[in-house]
GUZAMAR-753779 format. One record per residue: x, y, z of N, C-alpha, C in turn; residue in three letters. Coordinates in steps of 0.05 Angstrom, whole numbers, plus 5000, padded with zeros to 4 digits. Each point is the difference from the previous one (the first is absolute). Layout:
# GUZAMAR-753779
XYZXYZXYZALA;...
//
This chain:
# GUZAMAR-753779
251797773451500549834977503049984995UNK;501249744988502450044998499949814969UNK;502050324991500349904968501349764998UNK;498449834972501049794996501550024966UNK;501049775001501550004974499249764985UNK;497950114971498449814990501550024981UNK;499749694988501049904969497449984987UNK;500450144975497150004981500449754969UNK;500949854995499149894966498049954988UNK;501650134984499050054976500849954976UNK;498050094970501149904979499450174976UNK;500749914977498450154976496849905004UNK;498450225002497450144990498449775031UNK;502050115011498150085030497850244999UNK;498249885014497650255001501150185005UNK;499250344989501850155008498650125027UNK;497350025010498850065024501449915021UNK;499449714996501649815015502949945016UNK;501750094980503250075010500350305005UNK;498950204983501250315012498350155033UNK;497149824994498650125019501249805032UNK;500149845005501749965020503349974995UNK;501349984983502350095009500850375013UNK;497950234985500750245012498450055022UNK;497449845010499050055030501749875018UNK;500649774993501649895026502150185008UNK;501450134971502350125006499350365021UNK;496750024990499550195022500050055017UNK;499149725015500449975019502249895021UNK;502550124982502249895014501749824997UNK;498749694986501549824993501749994978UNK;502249814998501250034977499149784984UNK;499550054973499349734977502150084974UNK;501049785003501849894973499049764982UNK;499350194981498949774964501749924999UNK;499249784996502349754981498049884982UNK;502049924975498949834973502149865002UNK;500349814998501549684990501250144967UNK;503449964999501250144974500450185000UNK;498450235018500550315003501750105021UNK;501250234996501650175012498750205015UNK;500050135021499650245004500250204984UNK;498050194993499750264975499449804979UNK;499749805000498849874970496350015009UNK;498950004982496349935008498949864991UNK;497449985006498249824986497450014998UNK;499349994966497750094990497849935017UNK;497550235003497949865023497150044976UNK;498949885011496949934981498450165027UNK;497750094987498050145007497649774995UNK;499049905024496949844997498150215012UNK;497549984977497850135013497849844989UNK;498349955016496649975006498150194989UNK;499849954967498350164989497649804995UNK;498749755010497649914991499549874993UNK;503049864981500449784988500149705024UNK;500949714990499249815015503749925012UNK;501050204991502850055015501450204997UNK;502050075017501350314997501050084976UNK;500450234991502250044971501950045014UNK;502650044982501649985009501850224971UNK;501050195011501450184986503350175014UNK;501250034982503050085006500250185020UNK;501049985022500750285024502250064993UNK;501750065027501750195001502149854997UNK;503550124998502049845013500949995034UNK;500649835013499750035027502849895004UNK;501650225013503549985003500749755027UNK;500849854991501049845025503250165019UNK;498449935019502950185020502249835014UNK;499049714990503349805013499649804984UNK;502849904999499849764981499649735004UNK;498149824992498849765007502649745014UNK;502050104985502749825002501650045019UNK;500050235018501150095013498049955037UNK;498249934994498150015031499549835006UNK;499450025042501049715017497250005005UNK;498049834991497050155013500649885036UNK;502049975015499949905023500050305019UNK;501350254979500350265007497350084994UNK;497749934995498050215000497649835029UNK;497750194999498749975015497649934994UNK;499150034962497149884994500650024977UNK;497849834985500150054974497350094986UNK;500950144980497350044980500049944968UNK;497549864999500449904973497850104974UNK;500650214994497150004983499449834978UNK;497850124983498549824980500950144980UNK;497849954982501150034970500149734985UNK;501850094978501349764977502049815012UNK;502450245018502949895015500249775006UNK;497649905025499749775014499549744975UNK;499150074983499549774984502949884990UNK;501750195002503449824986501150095032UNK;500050125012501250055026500649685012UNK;497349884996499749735012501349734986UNK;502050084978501949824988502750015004UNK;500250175029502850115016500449845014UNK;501549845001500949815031500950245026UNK;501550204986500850165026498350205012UNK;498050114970497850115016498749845018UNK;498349755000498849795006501950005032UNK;501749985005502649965020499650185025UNK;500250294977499450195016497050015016UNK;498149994983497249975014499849775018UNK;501349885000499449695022501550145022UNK;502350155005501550085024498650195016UNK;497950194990498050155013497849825014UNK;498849834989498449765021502049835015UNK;501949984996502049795021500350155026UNK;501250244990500650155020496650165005UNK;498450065006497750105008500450274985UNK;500350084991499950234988498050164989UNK;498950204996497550154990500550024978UNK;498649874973499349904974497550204993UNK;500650164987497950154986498849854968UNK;498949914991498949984970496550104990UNK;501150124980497049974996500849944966UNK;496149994982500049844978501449794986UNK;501050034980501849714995502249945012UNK;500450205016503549915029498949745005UNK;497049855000499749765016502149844977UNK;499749964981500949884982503549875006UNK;501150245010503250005010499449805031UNK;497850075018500049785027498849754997UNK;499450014976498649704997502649794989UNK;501250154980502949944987502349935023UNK;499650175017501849955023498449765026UNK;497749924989499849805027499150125024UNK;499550245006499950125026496950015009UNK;498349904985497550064998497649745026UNK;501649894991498349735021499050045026UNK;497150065005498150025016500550335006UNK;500750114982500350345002496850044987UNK;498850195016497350244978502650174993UNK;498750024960501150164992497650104984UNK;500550284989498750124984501550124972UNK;499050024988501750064968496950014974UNK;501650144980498250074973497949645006UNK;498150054987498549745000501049774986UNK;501550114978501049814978502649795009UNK;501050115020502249845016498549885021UNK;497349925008499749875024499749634988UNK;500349994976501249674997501549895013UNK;502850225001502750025000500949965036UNK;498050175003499750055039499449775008UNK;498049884988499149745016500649684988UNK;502550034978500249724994502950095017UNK;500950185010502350095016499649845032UNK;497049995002500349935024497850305021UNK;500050194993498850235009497850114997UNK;498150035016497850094992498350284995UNK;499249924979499850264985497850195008UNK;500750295012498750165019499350194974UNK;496949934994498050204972498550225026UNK;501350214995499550265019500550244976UNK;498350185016499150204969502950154998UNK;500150104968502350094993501650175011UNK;498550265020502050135015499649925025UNK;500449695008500049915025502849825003UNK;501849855024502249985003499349775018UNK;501749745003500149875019502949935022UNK;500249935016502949925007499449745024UNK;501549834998500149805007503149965007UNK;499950005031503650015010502250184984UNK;501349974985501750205002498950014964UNK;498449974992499449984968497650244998UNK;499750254988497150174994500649984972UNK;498049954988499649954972497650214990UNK;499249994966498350184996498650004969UNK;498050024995499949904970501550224978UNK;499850225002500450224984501350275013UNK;500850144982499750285002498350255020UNK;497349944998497350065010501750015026UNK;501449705007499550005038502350115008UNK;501350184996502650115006498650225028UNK;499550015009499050175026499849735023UNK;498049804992500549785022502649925002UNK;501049844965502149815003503050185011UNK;499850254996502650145016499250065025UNK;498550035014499250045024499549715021UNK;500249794988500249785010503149885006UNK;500650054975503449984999501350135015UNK;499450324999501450195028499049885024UNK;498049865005499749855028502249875007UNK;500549814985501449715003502750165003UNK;500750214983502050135005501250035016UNK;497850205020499750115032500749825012UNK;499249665009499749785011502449935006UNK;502049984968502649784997502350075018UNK;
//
């Protein structure tokens, strides 16, 4: 395997499953990942929300942790990294009123690059256009979003993962065993 160097964005009240649990596996396995938030600095953070599936007819949603960004959004060439990852959460919902986030995520499909998202991250590839005739998978509540994008929306059980060319997507939390083990594929591949 040869380490790669992933760019992660992110935002305030990103899932906190979502951003800590693959930003510190990937990093287990070798690769390097640098958070970025749009406005933030390196050593600045950003508040993460905790969703859980207690029963109700959608997730709650309660305060997590703070989660330290390690480079600064202002400062990075995404032409220097090798994939990107985008989690869910709240983030993606204003993430996606960034022309330069938006910028950034279109240069990982230009250039073929390995695009990790799962839950509302679809929200940020639909925003960016990258979605047209892609299967994607994401929370259920974004598959409007997937398919007036152009993409079709892949309803696979919650800890299941899809990938389609250089794109693995995922609805939730739950699928973090497929959706990182799919991603470390494409990894392997690039």
């Amino acid at each position: 395997m040869t380490n790669k160097r992933i760019l992660m964005i992110t935002g305030d009240f990103t899932e906190d499953y979502e951003t800590m649990v693959p930003f510190q596996a990937l990093q287990a396995v070798g690769h390097s990942v640098d958070a970025v938030c749009p406005d933030k600095q390196a050593g600045e953070s950003v508040a993460t929300s905790i969703h859980d599936f207690e029963g109700q007819q959608t997730y709650s949603e309660k305060r997590g942790h703070n989660f330290t960004l390690n480079a600064s959004f202002a400062e990075i060439n995404p032409a220097q990294y090798d994939a990107l990852v985008i989690p869910g959460g709240r983030a993606p919902e204003y993430l996606r009123l960034n022309p330069a986030v938006l910028d950034m995520v279109r240069h990982f499909f230009v250039e073929n690059k390995p695009v990790a998202a799962i839950c509302h991250g679809a929200q940020l590839l639909a925003a960016a256009g990258v979605l047209e005739g892609k299967r994607c998978s994401a929370y259920p509540a974004c598959m409007p979003e997937v398919k007036m994008s152009g993409g079709e929306y892949a309803e696979i059980a919650i800890d299941g993962a899809v990938t389609d060319g250089n794109l693995v997507t995922a609805p939730a939390w739950p699928a973090h065993p497929a959706w990182l083990a799919q991603f470390m594929d494409l990894l392997d591949q690039s």
